[in-house]
N, C-alpha and C positions, 0 to 999 in steps of 0.2 A: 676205175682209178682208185688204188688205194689211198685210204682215210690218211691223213697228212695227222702226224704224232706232234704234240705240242713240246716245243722246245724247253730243254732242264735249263731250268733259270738256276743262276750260281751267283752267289754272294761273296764277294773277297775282302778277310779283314787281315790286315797288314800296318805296320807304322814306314814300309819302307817303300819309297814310288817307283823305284826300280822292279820291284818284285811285285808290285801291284798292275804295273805297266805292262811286264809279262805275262802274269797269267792272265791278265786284259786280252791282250793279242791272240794266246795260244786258245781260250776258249771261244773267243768271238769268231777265231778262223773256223770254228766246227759249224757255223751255222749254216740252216736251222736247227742242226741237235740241239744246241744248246747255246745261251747266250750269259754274259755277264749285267746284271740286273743295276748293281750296284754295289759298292766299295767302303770301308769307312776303316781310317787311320789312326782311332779310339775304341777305347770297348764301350764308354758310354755312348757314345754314336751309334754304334753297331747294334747294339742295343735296339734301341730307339729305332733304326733304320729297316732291322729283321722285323720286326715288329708291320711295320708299314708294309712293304715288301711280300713278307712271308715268300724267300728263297724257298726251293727245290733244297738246293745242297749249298753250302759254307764253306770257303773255304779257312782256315785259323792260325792264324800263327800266334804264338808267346813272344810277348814284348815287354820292357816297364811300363806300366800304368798304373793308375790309382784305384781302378777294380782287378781285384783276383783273375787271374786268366780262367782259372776252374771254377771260380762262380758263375765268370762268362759263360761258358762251354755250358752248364747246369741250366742257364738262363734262356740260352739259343735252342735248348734241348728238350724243353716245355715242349714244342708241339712235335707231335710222334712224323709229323709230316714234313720238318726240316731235317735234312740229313747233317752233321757237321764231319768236315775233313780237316784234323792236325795236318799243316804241313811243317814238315822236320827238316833242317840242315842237318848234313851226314855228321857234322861235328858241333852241334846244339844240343845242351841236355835240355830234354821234355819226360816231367814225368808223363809216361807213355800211361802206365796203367789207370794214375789217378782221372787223366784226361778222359779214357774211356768210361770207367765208375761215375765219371762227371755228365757221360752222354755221348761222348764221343764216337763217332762212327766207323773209324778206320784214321789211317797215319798213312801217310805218302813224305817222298823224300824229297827235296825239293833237285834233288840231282836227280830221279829218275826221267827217263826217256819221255818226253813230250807224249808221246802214245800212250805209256804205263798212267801217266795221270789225267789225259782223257780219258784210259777205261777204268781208273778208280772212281771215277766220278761217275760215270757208265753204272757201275755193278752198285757203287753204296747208292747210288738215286734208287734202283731197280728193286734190290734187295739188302737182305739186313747180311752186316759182317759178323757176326761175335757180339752180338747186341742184347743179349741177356743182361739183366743186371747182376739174376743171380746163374753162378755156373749151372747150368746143365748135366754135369755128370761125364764123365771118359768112359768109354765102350768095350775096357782093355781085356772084359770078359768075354768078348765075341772077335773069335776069328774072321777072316776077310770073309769065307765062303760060310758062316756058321750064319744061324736065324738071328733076326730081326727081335727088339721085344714088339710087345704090340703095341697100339697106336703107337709107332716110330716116330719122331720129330724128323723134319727134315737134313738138320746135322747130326742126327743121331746116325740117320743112313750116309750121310757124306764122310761119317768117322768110322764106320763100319769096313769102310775099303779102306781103311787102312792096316800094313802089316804090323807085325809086331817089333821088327826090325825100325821101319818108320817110326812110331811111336816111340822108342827109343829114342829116337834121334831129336823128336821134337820136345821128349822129357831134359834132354843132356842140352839144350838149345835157351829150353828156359830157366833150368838153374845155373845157368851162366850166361844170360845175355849178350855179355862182348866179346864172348871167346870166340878166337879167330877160328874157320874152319880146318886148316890144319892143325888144332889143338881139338877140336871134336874128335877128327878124324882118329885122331892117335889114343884119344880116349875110347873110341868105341874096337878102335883094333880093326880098323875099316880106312882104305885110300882118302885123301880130298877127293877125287873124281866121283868116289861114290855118297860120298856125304852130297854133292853136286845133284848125285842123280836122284836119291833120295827124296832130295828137297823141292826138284823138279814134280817131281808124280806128287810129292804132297801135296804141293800149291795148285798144282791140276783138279786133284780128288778135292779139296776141301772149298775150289775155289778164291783161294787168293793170291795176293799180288807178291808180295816180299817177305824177309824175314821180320820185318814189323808187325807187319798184318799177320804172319805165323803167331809171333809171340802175342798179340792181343787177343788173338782167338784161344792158344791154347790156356790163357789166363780168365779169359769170361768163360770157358765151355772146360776146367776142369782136366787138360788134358795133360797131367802136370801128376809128379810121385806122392803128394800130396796135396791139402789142401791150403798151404800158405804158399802166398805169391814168392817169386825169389827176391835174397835180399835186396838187389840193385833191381832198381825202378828205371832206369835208364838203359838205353839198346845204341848202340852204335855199331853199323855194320862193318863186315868186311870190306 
C-alpha cells in the first residue's frame, strides 16, 4: 500500500467572510490533499496565528490595516518553509512586484478557475515560482537547441526552451503590463491567436500558471531588455 502523503495545510488571510468562506470550502473539498488550518481577518492575528500553526502555504489578500500588508508578506516569509500566495481581484491594484521582493510566492486571481488555484497551491507548496530575491540572469544568449552553461540552475534549463520569438513576447509583456493582447499583437506584427499560442508553450515550458505569474517570474529571473523593472507595478489582465 502506498505511503499516504501528508496533507498541505493552508492558511487564509482575508478581512472579507465571504471570500474566506470560499476558499474554506474550495480547499477543504480537496481532502486529504490539503486542508485549511486556519484563518485570520487581521494581519496582527495572522501574524501571531502563522507563528502557532506554521502553514504549508498562505493564502494573502491586501486590505486596510494598521500594519503594512508588505511588512506582513516579509514577516510570513521568515521561514523558507511557509509558502505565501497573493490572491488578486482582476481589478484590484497589488503592487505585484513589491509583494514578491517582500517573499511572495506567486499571485493567483481570485477569478481564476477553482482548479487553477488548487494547482497554484499544488506547484508553489512543491516548488519555488520565481523566488530568487536576486534575478538570475536571461539566457537570450542560448538558442533552444544550443548548450547549456555549466552547472545549469534548474530555470536556467526551463529558459533555455525558450525561442527567441517567445522571449520577445515575454520582453513586450513586461514593459507594458496592461496592454491588452491585441495591442501586443499588433506590436509585434504577429495575430492575437498567436500571442495566445505563444504564451500557451511559455507557461508549459517555464511552468506557470498565468500572466501574473509570467510577469513575476520574468521580474525575479531577469527575463526583461533591461535590468529595471517596468514603470507600472500593477498587472490587470485581459
Amino acid at each position: 500500500m502506498p505511503a499516504r502523503r501528508n496533507p498541505i495545510r493552508v492558511m487564509l488571510i482575508d478581512c472579507r467572510p465571504l471570500v474566506l468562506m470560499g476558499l474554506h470550502d474550495l480547499i477543504d473539498a480537496r481532502k486529504p490533499r490539503m486542508e485549511v488550518i486556519g484563518q485570520a481577518s487581521a494581519y496582527a492575528n495572522a501574524l501571531e496565528l502563522a507563528d502557532q500553526l506554521r502553514p504549508d502555504v498562505i493564502f494573502f489578500s491586501f486590505f486596510p490595516d494598521v500594519l503594512d500588508p508588505l511588512d506582513v508578506i516579509a514577516g510570513l516569509s521568515g521561514s523558507s518553509a511557509v509558502k505565501v500566495l497573493v490572491l488578486k481581484g482582476l481589478y484590484e491594484s497589488i503592487p505585484i512586484a513589491q509583494a514578491i521582493a517582500a517573499g511572495a510566492r506567486g499571485v493567483v486571481l481570485a477569478e481564476d478557475p477553482a482548479e487553477s488555484i488548487i494547482q497554484a497551491i499544488i506547484k508553489v507548496h512543491h516548488r519555488d515560482v520565481g523566488l530568487g530575491r536576486a534575478r538570475a540572469g536571461g539566457l537570450s544568449s542560448y538558442a533552444v537547441a544550443g548548450p547549456l552553461p555549466p552547472k545549469c540552475s534548474l530555470e536556467q534549463a526551463k529558459q533555455a526552451q525558450l525561442t527567441l520569438r517567445e522571449k520577445e513576447l515575454i520582453r513586450a509583456i513586461v514593459g507594458d503590463p496592461s496592454a491588452k493582447y491585441l495591442s501586443i499583437a499588433a506590436r509585434l506584427g504577429i495575430s492575437e491567436h498567436t500571442v495566445h499560442n505563444h504564451l500557451s508553450n511559455i507557461y508549459h515550458k517555464l511552468q506557470l500558471i498565468n500572466r501574473i505569474d509570467l510577469l513575476m517570474y520574468a521580474l525575479k529571473h531577469g527575463l526583461t531588455d533591461s535590468d529595471e523593472p517596468p514603470a507600472s507595478s500593477w498587472v490587470e489582465l485581459d
